[in-house]
N, CA, C and O atoms as a GROMACS GRO file, in nm:
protein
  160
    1UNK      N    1   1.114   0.003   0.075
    1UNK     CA    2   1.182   0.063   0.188
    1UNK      C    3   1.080   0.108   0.293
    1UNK      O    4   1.108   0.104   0.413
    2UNK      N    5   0.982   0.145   0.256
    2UNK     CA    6   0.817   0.188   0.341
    2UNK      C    7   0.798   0.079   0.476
    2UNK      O    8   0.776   0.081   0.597
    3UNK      N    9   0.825  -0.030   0.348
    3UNK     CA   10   0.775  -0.160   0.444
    3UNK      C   11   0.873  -0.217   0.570
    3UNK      O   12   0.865  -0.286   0.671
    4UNK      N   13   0.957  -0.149   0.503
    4UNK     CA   14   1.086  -0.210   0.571
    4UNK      C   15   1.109  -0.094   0.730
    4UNK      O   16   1.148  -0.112   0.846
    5UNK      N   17   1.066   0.007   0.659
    5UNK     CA   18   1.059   0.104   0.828
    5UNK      C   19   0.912   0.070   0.892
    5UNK      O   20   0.909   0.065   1.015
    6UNK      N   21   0.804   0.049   0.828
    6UNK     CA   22   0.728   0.032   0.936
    6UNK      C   23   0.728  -0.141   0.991
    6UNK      O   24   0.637  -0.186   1.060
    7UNK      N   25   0.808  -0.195   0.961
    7UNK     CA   26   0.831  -0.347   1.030
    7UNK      C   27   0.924  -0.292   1.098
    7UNK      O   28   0.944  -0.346   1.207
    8UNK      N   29   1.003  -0.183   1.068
    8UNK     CA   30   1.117  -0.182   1.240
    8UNK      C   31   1.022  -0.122   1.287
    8UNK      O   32   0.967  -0.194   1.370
    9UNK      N   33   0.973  -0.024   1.277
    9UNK     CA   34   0.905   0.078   1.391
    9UNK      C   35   0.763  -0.018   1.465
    9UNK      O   36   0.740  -0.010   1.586
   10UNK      N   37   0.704  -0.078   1.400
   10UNK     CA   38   0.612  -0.162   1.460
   10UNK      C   39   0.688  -0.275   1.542
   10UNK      O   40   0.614  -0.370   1.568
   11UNK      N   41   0.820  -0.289   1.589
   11UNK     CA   42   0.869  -0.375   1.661
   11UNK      C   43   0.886  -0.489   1.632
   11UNK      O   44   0.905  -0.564   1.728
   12UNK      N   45   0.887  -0.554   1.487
   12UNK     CA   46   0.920  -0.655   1.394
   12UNK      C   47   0.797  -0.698   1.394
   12UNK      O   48   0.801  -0.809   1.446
   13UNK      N   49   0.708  -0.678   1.371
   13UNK     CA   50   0.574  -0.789   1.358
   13UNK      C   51   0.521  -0.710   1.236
   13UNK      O   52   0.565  -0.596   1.217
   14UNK      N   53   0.441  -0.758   1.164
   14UNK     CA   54   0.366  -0.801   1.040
   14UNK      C   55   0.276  -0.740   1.025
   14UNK      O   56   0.221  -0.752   0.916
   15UNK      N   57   0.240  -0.680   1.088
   15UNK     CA   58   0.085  -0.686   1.115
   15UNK      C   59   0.052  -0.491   1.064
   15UNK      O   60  -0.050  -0.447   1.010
   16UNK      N   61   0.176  -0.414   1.106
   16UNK     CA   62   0.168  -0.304   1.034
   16UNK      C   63   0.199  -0.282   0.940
   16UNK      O   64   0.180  -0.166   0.902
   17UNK      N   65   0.254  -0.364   0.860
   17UNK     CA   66   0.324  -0.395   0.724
   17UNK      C   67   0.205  -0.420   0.646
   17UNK      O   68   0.176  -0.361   0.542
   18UNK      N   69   0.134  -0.516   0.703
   18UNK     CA   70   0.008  -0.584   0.632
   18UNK      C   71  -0.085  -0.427   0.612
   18UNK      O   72  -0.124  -0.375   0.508
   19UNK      N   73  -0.095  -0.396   0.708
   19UNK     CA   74  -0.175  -0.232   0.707
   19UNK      C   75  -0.190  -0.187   0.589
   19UNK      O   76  -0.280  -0.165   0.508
   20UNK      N   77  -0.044  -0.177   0.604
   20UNK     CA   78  -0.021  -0.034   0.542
   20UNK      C   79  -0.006  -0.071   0.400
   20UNK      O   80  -0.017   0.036   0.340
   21UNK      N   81   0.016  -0.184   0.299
   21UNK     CA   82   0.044  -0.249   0.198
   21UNK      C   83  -0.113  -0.238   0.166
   21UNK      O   84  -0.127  -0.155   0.076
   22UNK      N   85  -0.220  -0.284   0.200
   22UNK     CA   86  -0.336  -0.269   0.229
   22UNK      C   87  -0.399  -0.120   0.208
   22UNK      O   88  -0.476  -0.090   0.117
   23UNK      N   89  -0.354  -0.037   0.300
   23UNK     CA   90  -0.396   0.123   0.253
   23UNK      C   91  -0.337   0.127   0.131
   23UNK      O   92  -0.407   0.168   0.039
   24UNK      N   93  -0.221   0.094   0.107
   24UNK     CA   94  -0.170   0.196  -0.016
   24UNK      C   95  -0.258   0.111  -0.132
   24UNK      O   96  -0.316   0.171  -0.222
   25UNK      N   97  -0.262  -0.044  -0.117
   25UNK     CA   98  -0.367  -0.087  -0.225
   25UNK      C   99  -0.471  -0.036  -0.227
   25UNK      O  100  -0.477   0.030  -0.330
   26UNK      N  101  -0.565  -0.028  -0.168
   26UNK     CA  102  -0.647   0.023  -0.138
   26UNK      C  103  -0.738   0.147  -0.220
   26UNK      O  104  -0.851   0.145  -0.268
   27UNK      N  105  -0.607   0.282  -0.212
   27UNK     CA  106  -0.570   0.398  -0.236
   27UNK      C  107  -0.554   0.372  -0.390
   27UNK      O  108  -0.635   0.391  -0.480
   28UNK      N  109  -0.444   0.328  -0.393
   28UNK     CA  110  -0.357   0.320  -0.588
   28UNK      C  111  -0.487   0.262  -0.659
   28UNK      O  112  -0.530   0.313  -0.763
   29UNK      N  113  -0.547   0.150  -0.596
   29UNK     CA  114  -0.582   0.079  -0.712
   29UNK      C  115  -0.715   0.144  -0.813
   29UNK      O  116  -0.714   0.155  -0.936
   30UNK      N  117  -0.810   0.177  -0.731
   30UNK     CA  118  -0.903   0.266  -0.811
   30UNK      C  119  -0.840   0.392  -0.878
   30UNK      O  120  -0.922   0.444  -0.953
   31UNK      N  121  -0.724   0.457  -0.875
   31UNK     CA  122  -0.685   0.546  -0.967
   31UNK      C  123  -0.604   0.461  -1.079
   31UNK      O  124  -0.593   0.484  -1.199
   32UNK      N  125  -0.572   0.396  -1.029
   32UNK     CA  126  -0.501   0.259  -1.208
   32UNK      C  127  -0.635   0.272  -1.280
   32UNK      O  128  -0.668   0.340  -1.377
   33UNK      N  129  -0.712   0.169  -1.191
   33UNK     CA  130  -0.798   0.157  -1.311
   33UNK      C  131  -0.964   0.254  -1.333
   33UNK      O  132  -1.059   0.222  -1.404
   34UNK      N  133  -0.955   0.338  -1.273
   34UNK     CA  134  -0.983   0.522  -1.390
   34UNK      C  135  -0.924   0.533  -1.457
   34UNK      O  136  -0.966   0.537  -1.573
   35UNK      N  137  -0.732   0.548  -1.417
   35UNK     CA  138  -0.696   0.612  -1.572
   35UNK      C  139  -0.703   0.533  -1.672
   35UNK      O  140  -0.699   0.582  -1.785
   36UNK      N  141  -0.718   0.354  -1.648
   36UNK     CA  142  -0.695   0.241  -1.792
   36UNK      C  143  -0.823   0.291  -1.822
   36UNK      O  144  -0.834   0.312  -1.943
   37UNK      N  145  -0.931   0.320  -1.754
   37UNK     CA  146  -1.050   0.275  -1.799
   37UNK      C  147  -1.067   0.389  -1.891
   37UNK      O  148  -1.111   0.380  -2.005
   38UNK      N  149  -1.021   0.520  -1.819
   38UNK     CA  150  -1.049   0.636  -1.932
   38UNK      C  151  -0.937   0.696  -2.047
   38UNK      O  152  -0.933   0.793  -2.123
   39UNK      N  153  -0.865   0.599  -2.020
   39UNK     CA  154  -0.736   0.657  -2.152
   39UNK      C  155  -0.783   0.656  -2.242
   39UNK      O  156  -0.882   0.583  -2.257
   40UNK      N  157  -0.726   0.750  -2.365
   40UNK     CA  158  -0.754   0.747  -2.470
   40UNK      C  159  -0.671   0.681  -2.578
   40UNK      O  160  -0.710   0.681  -2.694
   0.00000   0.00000   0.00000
């Protein structure tokens, strides 16, 4: 739904979608893999 408001609010183009899919990867992915790496 994230993606879906910032493709309306960016005026239908892609390109803030791409962004922001990008930050949040970005962001998430080094805390995934800390916690796989340090689970017990």
């Amino acid at each position: 739904m994230m993606w879906g408001i910032a493709y309306l609010l960016g005026r239908r183009s892609l390109v803030p979608v791409i962004v922001a899919h990008f930050l949040n990867d970005a962001t998430a992915l080094p805390w995934i893999t800390f916690f796989m790496v340090t689970a017990r």
